[in-house]
C-alpha positions as CSV (number, residue, x, y, z in Angstrom):
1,X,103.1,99.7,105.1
2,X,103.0,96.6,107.2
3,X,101.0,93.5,107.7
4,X,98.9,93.3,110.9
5,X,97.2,89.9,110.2
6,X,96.9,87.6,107.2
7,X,93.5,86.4,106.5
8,X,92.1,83.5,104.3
9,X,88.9,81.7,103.9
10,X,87.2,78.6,102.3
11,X,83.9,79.3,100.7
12,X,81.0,78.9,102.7
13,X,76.8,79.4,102.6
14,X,75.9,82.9,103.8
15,X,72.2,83.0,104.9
16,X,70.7,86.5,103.5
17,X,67.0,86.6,104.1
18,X,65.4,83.8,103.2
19,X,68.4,82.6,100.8
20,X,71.4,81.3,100.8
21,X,74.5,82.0,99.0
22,X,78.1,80.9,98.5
23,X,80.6,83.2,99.8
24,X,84.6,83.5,100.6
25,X,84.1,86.8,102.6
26,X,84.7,85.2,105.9
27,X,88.4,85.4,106.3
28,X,90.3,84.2,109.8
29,X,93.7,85.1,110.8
30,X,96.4,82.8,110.2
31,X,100.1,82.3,110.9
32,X,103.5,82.1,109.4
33,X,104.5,83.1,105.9
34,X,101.9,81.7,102.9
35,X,102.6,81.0,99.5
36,X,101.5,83.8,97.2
37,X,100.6,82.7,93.8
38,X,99.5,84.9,90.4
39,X,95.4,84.2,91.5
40,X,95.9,85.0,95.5
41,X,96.8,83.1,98.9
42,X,97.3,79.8,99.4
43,X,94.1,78.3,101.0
44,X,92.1,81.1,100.3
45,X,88.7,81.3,98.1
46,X,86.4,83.9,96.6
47,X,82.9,82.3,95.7
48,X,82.4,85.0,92.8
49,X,84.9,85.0,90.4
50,X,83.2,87.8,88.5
51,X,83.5,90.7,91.0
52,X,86.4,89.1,93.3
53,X,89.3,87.4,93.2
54,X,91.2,86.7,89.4
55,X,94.4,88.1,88.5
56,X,93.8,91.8,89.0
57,X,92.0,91.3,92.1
58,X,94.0,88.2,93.9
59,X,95.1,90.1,97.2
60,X,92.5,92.0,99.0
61,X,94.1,94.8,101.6
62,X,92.0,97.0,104.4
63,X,93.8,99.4,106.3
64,X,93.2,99.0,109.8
65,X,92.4,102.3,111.0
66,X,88.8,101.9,109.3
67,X,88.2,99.4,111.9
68,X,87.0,101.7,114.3
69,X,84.6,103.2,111.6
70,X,82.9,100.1,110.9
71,X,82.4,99.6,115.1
72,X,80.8,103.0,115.7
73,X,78.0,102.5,112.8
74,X,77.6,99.2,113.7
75,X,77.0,99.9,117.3
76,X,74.4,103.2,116.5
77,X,72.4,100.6,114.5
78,X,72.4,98.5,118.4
79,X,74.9,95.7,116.6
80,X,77.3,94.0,118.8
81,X,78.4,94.8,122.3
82,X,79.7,98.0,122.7
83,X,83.5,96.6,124.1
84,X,83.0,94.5,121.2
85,X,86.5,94.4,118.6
86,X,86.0,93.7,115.1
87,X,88.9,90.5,114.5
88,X,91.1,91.2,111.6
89,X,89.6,89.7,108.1
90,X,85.9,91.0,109.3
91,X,85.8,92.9,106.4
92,X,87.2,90.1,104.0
93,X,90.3,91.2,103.4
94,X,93.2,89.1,102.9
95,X,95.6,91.3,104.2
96,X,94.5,94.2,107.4
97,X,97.1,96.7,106.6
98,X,99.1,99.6,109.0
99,X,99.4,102.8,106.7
100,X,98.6,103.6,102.6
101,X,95.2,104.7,103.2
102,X,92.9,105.0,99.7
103,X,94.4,108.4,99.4
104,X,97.7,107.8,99.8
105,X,98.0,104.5,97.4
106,X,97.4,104.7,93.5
107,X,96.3,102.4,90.7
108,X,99.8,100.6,89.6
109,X,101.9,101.2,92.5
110,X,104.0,98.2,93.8
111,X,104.5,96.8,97.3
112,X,107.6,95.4,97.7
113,X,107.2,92.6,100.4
114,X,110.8,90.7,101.3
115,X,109.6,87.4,99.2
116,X,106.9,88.5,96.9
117,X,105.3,92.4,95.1
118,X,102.2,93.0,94.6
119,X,100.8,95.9,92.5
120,X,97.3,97.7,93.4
121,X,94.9,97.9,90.5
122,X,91.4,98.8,91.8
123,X,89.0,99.5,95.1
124,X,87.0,97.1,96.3
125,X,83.4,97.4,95.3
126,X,81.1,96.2,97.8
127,X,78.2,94.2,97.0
128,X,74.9,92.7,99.2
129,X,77.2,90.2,101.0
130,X,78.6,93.2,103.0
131,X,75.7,94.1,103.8
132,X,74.6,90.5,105.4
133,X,78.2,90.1,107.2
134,X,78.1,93.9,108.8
135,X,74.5,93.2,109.7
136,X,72.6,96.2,108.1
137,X,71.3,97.4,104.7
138,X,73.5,100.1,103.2
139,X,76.5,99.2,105.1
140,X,78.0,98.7,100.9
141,X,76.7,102.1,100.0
142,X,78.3,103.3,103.4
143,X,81.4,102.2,102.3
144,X,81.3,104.0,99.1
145,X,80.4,107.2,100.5
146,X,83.4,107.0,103.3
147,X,85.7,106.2,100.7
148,X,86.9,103.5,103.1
149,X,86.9,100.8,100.9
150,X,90.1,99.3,100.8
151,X,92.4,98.2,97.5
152,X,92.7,94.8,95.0
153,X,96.4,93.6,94.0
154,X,97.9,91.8,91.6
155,X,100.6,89.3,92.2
156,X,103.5,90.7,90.0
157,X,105.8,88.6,91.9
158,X,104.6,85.3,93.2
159,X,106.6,84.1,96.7
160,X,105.6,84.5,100.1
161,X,103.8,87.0,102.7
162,X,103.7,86.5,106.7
163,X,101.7,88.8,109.2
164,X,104.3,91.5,110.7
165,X,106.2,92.3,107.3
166,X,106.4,95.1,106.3
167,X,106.5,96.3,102.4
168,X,108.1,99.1,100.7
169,X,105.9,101.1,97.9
170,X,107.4,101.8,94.7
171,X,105.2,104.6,92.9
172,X,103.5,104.0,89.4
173,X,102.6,106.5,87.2
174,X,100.4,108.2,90.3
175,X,97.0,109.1,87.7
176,X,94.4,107.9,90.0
177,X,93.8,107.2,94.0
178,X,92.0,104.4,94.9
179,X,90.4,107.5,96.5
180,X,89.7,108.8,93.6
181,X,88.8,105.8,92.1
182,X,86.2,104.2,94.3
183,X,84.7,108.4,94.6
184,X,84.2,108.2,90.6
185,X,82.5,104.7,90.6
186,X,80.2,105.8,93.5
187,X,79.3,109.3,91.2
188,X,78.0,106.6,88.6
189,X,75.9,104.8,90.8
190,X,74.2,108.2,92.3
191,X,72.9,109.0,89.1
């Protein structure tokens, strides 16, 4: 697996409707290494402590290759230009990934990074602020249903991570996908 970009963001007001809420799910690219402590990325903020960020969910990763998902249903909905290229931390992740798709990556592996590790522990869940940033109602459910959700990590080591590195994975006890995972969750909500 390697970094393509390294994303943070400062909590800011998202304007849904007619209100407006606090949100760290705008993340920009940044460059050079960044300190990597136990509850995330130096410089980075999550607005809602309760579904993001903490120490299980510190480090958000999206794999890249999603990407071009997310452009097609957002241009058949008539959203953006059709040339248009989603920029890396679109979809609020903290780190836009090459390789370990949901399928391939398990609850309790480790990636080994050359100056920090971090361990996966969940999928993301998406909530109503997706929905507001990717411009149309259902785009969380959509995400759901693909399975293309991305993965939380915990900081197991603290240290330092830089766009372009490249991390090794070191297998946990391989019991559940964040496939898998983020399917079951998704079963429970279609009930």
């Amino acid at each position: 697996m390697r970094v393509l970009s390294l994303n943070i963001g400062r909590c800011q007001r998202l304007h849904i409707g007619e209100r407006s809420v606090l949100s760290g799910i705008g993340k920009r690219p940044v460059s050079g290494p960044m300190a990597v402590a136990r509850l995330g990325l130096e410089g980075d903020e999550q607005a809602d402590l309760s579904a993001h960020g903490g120490l299980d969910k510190a480090v958000y990763a999206y794999p890249a290759q999603h990407y071009a998902f997310w452009h097609d249903a957002r241009r058949q909905r008539g959203l953006g230009l059709p040339d248009e290229t989603l920029p890396p931390g679109f979809m609020g992740e903290n780190l836009t990934v090459e390789g370990l798709l949901e399928s391939e990556v398990y609850v309790g592996d480790r990636l080994h990074f050359p100056h920090c590790v971090l361990r996966v522990t969940a999928p993301r869940e998406p909530c109503y602020k997706f929905d507001a940033v990717m411009g149309f109602a259902l785009a969380g459910r959509t995400m759901a249903r693909a399975g293309n959700c991305g993965y939380y990590l915990a900081v197991d080591q603290p240290g330092s991570i830089a766009a372009g590195q490249e991390a090794w994975l070191q297998p946990g006890q391989r019991a559940l996908s964040i496939a898998q995972a983020i399917a079951g969750k998704w079963a429970k909500h279609a009930r």
